[in-house]
Each structure stands twice: as structure tokens, then as C-alpha cells.
Backbone as CSV, one residue per row, in Angstrom:
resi,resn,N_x,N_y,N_z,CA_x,CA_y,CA_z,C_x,C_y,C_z
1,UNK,78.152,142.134,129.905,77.719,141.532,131.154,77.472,140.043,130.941
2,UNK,76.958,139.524,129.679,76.652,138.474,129.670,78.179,137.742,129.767
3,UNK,78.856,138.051,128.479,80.108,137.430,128.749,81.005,137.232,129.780
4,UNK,80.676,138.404,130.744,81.261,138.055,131.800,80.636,137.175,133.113
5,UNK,79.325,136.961,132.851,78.694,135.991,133.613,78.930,134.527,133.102
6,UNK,79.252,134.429,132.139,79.874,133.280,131.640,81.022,132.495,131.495
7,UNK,81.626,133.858,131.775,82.729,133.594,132.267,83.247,132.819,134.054
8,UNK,82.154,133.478,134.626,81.470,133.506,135.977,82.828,134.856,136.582
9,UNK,82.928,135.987,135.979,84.007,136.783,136.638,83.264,137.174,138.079
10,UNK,84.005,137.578,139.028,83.491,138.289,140.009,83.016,139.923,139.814
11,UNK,83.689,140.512,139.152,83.549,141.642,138.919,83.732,142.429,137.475
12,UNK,82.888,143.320,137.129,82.864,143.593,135.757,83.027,145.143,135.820
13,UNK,83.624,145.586,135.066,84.230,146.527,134.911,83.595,147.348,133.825
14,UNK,82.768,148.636,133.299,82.185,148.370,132.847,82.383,150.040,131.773
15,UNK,82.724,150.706,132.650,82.672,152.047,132.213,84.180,152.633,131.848
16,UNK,84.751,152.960,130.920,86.242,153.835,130.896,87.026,154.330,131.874
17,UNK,85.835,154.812,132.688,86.301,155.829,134.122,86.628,154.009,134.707
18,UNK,85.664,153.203,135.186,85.743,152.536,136.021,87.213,151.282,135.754
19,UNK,87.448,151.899,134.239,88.519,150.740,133.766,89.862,151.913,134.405
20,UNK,89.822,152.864,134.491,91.005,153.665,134.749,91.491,153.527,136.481
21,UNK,90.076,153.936,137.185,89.592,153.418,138.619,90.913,152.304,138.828
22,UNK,90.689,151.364,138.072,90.855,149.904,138.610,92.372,149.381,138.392
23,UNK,92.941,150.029,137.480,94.222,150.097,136.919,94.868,150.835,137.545
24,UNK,94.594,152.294,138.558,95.382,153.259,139.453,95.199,152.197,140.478
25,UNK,94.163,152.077,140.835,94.155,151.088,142.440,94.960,149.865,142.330
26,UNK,95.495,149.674,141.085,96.082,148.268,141.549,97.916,149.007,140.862
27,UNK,97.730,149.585,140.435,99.283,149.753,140.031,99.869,150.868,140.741
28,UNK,99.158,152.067,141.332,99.449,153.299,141.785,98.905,153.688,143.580
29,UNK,98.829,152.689,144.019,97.669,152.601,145.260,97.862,153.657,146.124
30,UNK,99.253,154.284,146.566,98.972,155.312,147.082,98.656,156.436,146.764
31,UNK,98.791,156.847,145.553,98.263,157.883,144.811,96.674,158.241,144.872
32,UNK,96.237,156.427,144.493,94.869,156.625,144.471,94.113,156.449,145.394
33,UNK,94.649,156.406,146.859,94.464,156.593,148.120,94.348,158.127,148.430
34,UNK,95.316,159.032,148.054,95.400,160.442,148.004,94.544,161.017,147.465
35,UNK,94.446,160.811,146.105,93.605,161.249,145.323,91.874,161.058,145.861
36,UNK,91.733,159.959,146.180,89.991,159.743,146.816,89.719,160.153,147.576
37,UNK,90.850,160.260,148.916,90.559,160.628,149.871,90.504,162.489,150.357
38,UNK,91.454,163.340,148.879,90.805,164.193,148.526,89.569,164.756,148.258
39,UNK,89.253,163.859,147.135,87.626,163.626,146.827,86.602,163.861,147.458
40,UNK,87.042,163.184,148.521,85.672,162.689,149.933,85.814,163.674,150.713
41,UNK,86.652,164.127,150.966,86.823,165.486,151.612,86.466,166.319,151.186
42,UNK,86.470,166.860,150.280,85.248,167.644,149.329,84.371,167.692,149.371
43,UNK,83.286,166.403,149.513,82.391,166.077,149.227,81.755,166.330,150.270
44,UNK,82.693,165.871,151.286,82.033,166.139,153.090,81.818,167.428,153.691
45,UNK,82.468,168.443,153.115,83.179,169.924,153.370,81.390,170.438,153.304
């Protein structure tokens, strides 16, 4: 965190899951549109 405040990043990435997260959403987007919106539907059920 520090390094990345020094960096001044906007956003830090921080957890394995959240590094995987971030790599489907930007390379696979509809998938990981499908996939969440699975998720949430679940969740709502």
C-alpha cells in the first residue's frame, strides 16, 4: 500500500482473487459479465 501511494496509483490491487478479478475484466469482459452476473443472482435468489 505504501508503495503504491507513492506511486500515487489510483487503485491497488491487493489480494490474488482481486489480481485475477482484474485481469478477466479487462481481457475477458464478457465472460466476466456472465460469470458475476450469475453470482448476484444467486445471491439474490
Amino acid at each position: 500500500i505504501y508503495r503504491g501511494a507513492l506511486k500515487r496509483k489510483d487503485l491497488l490491487v491487493l489480494t490474488p482473487v482481486g489480481k485475477i478479478t482484474w485481469w478477466m475484466s479487462r481481457l475477458v469482459l464478457p465472460l466476466y459479465e456472465r460469470i458475476m452476473a450469475k453470482q448476484l443472482k444467486s445471491e439474490l435468489d
